[in-house]
MIMI-72973 format. One record per residue (C-alpha): residue in one letter; z, x, y. Coordinates in steps of 0.5 Angstrom, whole numbers, plus 2048, in hexadecimal, padded with zeros to 3 digits. Layout:
N
+------+-----+-----+-----+
: type :   Z :   X :   Y :
+------+-----+-----+-----+
:    A :   Z :   X :   Y :
...
+------+-----+-----+-----+
***
This chain:
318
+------+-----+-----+-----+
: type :   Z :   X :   Y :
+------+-----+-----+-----+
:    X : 792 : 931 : 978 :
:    X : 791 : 937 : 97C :
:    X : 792 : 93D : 977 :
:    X : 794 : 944 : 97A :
:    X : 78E : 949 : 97B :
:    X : 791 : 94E : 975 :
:    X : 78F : 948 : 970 :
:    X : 789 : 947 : 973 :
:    X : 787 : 94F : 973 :
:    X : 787 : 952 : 96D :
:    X : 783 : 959 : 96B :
:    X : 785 : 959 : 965 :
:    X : 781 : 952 : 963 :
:    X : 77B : 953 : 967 :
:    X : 77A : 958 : 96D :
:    X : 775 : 952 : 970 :
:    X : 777 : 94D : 974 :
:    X : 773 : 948 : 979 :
:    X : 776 : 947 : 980 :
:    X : 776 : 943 : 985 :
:    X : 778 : 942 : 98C :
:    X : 776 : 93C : 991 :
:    X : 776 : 93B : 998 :
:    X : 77C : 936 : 99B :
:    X : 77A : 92F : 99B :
:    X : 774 : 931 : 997 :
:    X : 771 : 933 : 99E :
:    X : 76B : 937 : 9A0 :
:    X : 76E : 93C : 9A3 :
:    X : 76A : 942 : 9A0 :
:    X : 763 : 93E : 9A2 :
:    X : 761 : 938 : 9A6 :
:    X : 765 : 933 : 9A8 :
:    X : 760 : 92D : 9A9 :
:    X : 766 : 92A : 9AD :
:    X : 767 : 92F : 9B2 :
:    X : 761 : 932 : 9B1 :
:    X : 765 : 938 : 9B1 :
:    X : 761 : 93E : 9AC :
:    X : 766 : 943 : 9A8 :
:    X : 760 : 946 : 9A3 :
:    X : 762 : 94C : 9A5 :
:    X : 76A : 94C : 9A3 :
:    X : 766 : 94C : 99C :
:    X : 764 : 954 : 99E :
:    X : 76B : 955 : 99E :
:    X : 76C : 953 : 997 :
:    X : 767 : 957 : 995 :
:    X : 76A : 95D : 999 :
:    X : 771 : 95D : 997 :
:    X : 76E : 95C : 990 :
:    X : 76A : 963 : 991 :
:    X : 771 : 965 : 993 :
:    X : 776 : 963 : 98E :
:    X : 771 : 966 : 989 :
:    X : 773 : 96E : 98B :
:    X : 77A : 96C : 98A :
:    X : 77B : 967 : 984 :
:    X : 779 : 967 : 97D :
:    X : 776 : 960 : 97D :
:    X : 76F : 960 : 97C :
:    X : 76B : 95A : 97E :
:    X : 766 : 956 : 979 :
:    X : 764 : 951 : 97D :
:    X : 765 : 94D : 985 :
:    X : 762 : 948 : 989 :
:    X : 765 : 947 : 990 :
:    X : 765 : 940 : 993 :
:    X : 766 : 93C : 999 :
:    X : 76D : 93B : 997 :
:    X : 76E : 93E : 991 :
:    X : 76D : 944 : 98D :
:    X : 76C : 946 : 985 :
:    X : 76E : 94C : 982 :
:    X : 76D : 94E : 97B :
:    X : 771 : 954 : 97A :
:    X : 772 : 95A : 974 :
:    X : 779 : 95D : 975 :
:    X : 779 : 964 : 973 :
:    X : 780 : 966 : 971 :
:    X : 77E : 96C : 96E :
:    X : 77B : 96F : 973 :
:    X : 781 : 96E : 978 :
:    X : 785 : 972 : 972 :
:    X : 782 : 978 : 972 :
:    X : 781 : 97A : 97A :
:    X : 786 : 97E : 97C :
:    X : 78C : 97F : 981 :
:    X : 788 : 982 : 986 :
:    X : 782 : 97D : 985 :
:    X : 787 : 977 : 985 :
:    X : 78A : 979 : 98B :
:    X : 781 : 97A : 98F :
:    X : 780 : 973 : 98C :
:    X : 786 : 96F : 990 :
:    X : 785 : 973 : 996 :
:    X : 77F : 970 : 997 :
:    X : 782 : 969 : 998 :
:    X : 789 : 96C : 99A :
:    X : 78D : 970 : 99D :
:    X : 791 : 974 : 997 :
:    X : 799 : 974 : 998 :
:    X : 79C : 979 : 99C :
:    X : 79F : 97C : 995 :
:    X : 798 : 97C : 992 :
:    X : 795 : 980 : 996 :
:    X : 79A : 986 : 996 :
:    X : 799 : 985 : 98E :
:    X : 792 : 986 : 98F :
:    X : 794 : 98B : 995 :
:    X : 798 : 98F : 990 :
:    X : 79E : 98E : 995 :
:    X : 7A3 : 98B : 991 :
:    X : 7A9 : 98F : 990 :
:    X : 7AD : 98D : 989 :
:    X : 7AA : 989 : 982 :
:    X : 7AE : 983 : 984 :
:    X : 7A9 : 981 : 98A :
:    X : 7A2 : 985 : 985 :
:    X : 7A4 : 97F : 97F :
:    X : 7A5 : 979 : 984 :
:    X : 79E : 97B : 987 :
:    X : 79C : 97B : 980 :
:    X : 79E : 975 : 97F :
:    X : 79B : 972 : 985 :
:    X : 794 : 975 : 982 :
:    X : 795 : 971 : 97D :
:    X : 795 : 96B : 980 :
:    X : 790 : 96C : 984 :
:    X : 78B : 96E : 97F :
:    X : 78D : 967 : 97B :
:    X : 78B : 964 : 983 :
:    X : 783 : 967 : 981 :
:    X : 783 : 963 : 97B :
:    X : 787 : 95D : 97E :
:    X : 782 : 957 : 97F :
:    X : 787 : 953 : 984 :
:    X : 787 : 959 : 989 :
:    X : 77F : 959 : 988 :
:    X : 77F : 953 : 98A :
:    X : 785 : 953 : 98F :
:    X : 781 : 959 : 992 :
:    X : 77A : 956 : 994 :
:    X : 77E : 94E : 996 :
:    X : 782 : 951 : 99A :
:    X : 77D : 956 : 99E :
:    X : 778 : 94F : 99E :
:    X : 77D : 94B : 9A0 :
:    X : 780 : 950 : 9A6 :
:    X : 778 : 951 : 9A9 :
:    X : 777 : 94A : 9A9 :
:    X : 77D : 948 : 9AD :
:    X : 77C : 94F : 9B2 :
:    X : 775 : 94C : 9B3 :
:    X : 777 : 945 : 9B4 :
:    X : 77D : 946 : 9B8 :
:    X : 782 : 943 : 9B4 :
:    X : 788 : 943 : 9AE :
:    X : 789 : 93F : 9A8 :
:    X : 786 : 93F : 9A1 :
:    X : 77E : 941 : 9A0 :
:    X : 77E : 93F : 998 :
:    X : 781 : 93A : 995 :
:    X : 786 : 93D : 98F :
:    X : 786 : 945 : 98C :
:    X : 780 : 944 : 989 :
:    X : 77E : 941 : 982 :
:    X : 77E : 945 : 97B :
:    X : 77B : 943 : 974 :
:    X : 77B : 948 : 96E :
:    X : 774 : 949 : 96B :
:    X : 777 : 94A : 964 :
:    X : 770 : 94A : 960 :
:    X : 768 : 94D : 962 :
:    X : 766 : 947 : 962 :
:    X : 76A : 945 : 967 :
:    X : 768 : 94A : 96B :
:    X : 762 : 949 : 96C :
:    X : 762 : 942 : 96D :
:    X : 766 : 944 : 973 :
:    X : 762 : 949 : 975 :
:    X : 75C : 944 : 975 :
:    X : 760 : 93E : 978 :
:    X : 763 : 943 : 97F :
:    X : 75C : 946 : 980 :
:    X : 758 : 93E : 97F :
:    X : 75E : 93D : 985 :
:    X : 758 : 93C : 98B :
:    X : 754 : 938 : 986 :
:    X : 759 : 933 : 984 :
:    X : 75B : 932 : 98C :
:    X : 753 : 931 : 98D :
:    X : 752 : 936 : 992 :
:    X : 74E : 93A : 98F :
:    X : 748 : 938 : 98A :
:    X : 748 : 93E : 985 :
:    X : 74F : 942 : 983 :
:    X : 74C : 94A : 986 :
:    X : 74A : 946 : 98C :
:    X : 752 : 947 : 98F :
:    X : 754 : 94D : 991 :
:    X : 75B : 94A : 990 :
:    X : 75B : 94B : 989 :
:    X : 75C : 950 : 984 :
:    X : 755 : 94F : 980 :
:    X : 752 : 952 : 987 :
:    X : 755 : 958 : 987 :
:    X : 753 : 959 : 980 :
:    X : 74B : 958 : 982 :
:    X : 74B : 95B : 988 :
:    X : 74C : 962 : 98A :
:    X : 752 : 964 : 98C :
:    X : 752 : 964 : 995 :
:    X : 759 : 968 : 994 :
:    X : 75D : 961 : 997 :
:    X : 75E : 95E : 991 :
:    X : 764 : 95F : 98B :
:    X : 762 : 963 : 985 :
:    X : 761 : 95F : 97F :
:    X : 764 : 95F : 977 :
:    X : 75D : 961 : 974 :
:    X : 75A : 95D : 96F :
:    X : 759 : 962 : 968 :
:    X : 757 : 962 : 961 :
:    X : 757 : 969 : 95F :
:    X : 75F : 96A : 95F :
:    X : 75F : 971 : 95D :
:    X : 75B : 973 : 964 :
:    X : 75F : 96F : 968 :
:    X : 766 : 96D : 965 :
:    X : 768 : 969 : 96A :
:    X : 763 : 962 : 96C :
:    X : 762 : 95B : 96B :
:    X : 760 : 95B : 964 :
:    X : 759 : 957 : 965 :
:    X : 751 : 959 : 966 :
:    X : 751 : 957 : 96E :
:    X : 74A : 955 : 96C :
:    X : 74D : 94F : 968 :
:    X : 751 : 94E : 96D :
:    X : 74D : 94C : 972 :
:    X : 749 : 948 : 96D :
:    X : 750 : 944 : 96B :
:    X : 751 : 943 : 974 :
:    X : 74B : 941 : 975 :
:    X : 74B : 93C : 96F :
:    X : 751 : 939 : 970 :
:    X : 74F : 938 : 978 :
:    X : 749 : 934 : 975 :
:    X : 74F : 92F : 971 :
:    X : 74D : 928 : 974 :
:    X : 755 : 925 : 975 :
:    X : 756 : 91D : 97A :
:    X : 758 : 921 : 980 :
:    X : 752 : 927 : 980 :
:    X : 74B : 928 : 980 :
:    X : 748 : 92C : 97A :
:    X : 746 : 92B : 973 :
:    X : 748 : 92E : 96C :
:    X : 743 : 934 : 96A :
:    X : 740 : 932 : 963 :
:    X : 741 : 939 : 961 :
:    X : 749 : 93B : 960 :
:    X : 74A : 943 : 961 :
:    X : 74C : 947 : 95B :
:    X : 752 : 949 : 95D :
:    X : 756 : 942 : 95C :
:    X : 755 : 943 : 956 :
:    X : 757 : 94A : 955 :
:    X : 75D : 947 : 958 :
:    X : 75D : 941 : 954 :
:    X : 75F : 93C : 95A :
:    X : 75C : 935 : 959 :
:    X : 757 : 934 : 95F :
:    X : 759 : 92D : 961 :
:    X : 762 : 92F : 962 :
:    X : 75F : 935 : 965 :
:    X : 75C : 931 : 96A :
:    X : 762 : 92C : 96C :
:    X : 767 : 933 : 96C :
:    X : 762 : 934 : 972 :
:    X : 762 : 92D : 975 :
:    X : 765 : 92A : 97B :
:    X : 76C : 92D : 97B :
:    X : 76C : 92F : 974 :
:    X : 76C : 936 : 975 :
:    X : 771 : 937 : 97A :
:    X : 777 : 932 : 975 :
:    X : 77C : 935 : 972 :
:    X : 77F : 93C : 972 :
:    X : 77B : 93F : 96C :
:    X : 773 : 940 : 96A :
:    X : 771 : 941 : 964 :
:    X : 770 : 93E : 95B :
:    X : 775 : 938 : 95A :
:    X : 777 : 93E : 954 :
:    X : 778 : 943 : 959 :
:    X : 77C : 93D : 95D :
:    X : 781 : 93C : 958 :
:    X : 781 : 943 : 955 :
:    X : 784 : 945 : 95E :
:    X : 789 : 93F : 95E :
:    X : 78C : 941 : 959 :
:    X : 78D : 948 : 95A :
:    X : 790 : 946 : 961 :
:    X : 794 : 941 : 95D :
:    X : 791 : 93A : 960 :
:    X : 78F : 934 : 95D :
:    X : 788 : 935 : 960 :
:    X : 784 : 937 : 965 :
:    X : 77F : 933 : 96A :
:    X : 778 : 935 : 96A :
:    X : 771 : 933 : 96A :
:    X : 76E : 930 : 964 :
:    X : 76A : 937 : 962 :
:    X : 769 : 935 : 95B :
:    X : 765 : 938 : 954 :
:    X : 75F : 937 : 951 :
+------+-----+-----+-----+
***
C-alpha cells in the first residue's frame, strides 16, 4: 500500500534518503532510444543543472547521483538545521530564485505594509517558506517538474515525463549509506555501459575524482576529522574508493567480475558481513522497500512510526 510522503520523510529519524525517479514506460528518453534511434543524452545535463540551481536555494545537500538513460538516483542529507537558522530576508532571496514572491511579501520585504495584522500573516508565510527549503518533496517537485516541462517543450507534446512523484527510502544507519553511495555510483557498471565505475561522467564517483569544470552539483564531502569540518560523510574517501571498487569486482550470475580476495578494512570498522553486503547490492535489492540500513536499525524505525515492520534490503551484522 502506498504510504503518505510525511511517513516516509522523517528528519527526525535520518536526514538521509535515497530517491528515485524513472522515466514513463522505463523509456530512454534521457539517452538513446535504440528504437527510434532518437538521442536524448543531453537531457541528462539538465539534470545536472537544475541540480546546481536547486542547491543555492535549498538545504538539501546531495552525498551521491548517477543519471541514467531512464532513470536517476539521489542519495541526499537534508539539513533542517540550516534552514532554521536563515533569516527572513535570506528565506525570501532564496525562493525568489525559483518564484515569484506574493505581492504581500514583497511589500514586507519592501517595508510597505501599514498595520501589525498584515506584518504577522507575511511572517507567518515566511515560515512556510522556510520549512519548503528543507522540504524533500519540493526539491524533488522542483527538479521533476523543470525536467518533465523542457522535455515536453523540446518534443512538442503534453503528458507525464516521469512515471510517479518520485521514490524515497530512509537511510537509517551509516552502513546504510554507504551501500547506497556505492550501489548509485556503480549504476554505469551494473548497466554494462562502462567497464570501470570513474569512467562515467553520469555518476557522482567522477565528480569526486575529477576537477570540478563548474557543470556539475557540489557534493556532501567525505570527512574523518570532524572538528575541522562539522559537517560531512563520516568515512575516509580513500577507503571508500576502495570498497566501490571491490564491490564493482564482486562475481554475481547476471554480471562480469570477481571477488577481490582482500576485503577493505572498513567493512569491518562497520561491522557488515561481506556476503549480505553484496546481496543488499544485487539486482533490485537496493532499490526494495522504503528503508536502508541494520535489521537493528530497521525494527528500532518501525516501531518509532508504530508499524509492525518496514521492508528493506537484507544489510545484515557480522
Amino acid at each position: 500500500m502506498t504510504r503518505p510522503r510525511a511517513e516516509l520523510v522523517s528528519v527526525n529519524d535520518t536526514p538521509y534518503y535515497h530517491c528515485i525517479g524513472r522515466c514513463v514506460r522505463r523509456a530512454f528518453l534521457c539517452g538513446k532510444d535504440i528504437l527510434t534511434g532518437q538521442d536524448f543524452s543531453h537531457r541528462k545535463a539538465w539534470v545536472m543543472e537544475r541540480l546546481k540551481v536547486l542547491q543555492s536555494v535549498f538545504t538539501i545537500e546531495l552525498c551521491a547521483y548517477a543519471v541514467m538513460s531512464n532513470h536517476y538516483h539521489l542519495v541526499v542529507h537534508v539539513d533542517a538545521n540550516a534552514a532554521a537558522v536563515l533569516d527572513d530576508d535570506a528565506v525570501m532571496a532564496r525562493w525568489e530564485l525559483l518564484f515569484a514572491l506574493p505581492l504581500l511579501i514583497s511589500r514586507y520585504r519592501a517595508g510597505k505594509l501599514t498595520c501589525e495584522a498584515e506584518r504577522m500573516v507575511a511572517r507567518s508565510h515566511i515560515d512556510k517558506l522556510r520549512q519548503r527549503l528543507c522540504d524533500l518533496s519540493w526539491f524533488m517537485r522542483c527538479l521533476n517538474e523543470h525536467i518533465a516541462r523542457k522535455a515536453n517543450e523540446e518534443d512538442k507534446c503534453k503528458g507525464r515525463f516521469w512515471e510517479a512523484r518520485f521514490k524515497s527510502q530512509a537511510i537509517l544507519d551509516e552502513a546504510g549509506l554507504l551501500a547506497c553511495m556505492a550501489y548509485v555510483d556503480l549504476n554505469p557498471l551494473r548497466a554494462k555501459i562502462v567497464d570501470t565505475p570513474e569512467a562515467s561522467a553520469d555518476v557522482s564517483l567522477s565528480a569526486r575524482l575529477n576537477s570540478d569544470d563548474g557543470t556539475k552539483p557540489a557534493l556532501l564531502p567525505f570527512v574523518t576529522q570532524f572538528k575541522d569540518s562539522p559537517k560531512g560523510i563520516p568515512f575516509a574517501l580513500a577507503d571508500y574508493l576502495a570498497l566501490v571498487d571491490w564491490t564493482g569486482r564482486a562475481q554475481r550470475e547476471d554480471k562480469r567480475g570477481f571477488i577481490s580476495q582482500e576485503t577493505p578494512g572498513i567493512l569491518e570498522r562497520l561491522g557488515l558481513d561481506a556476503d549480505s553486503f553484496l546481496i543488499a547490492l544485487g539486482q533490485h535489492q537496493l532499490s526494495r522497500g522504503s528503508v536502508i540500513g541494520h535489521k537493528q536499525a530497521q525494527s528500532a524505525y518501525a516501531k518509532a512510526h508504530h508499524r509492525r515492520h518496514v521492508v528493506g534490503p537484507p544489510i545484515k551484522a557480522a
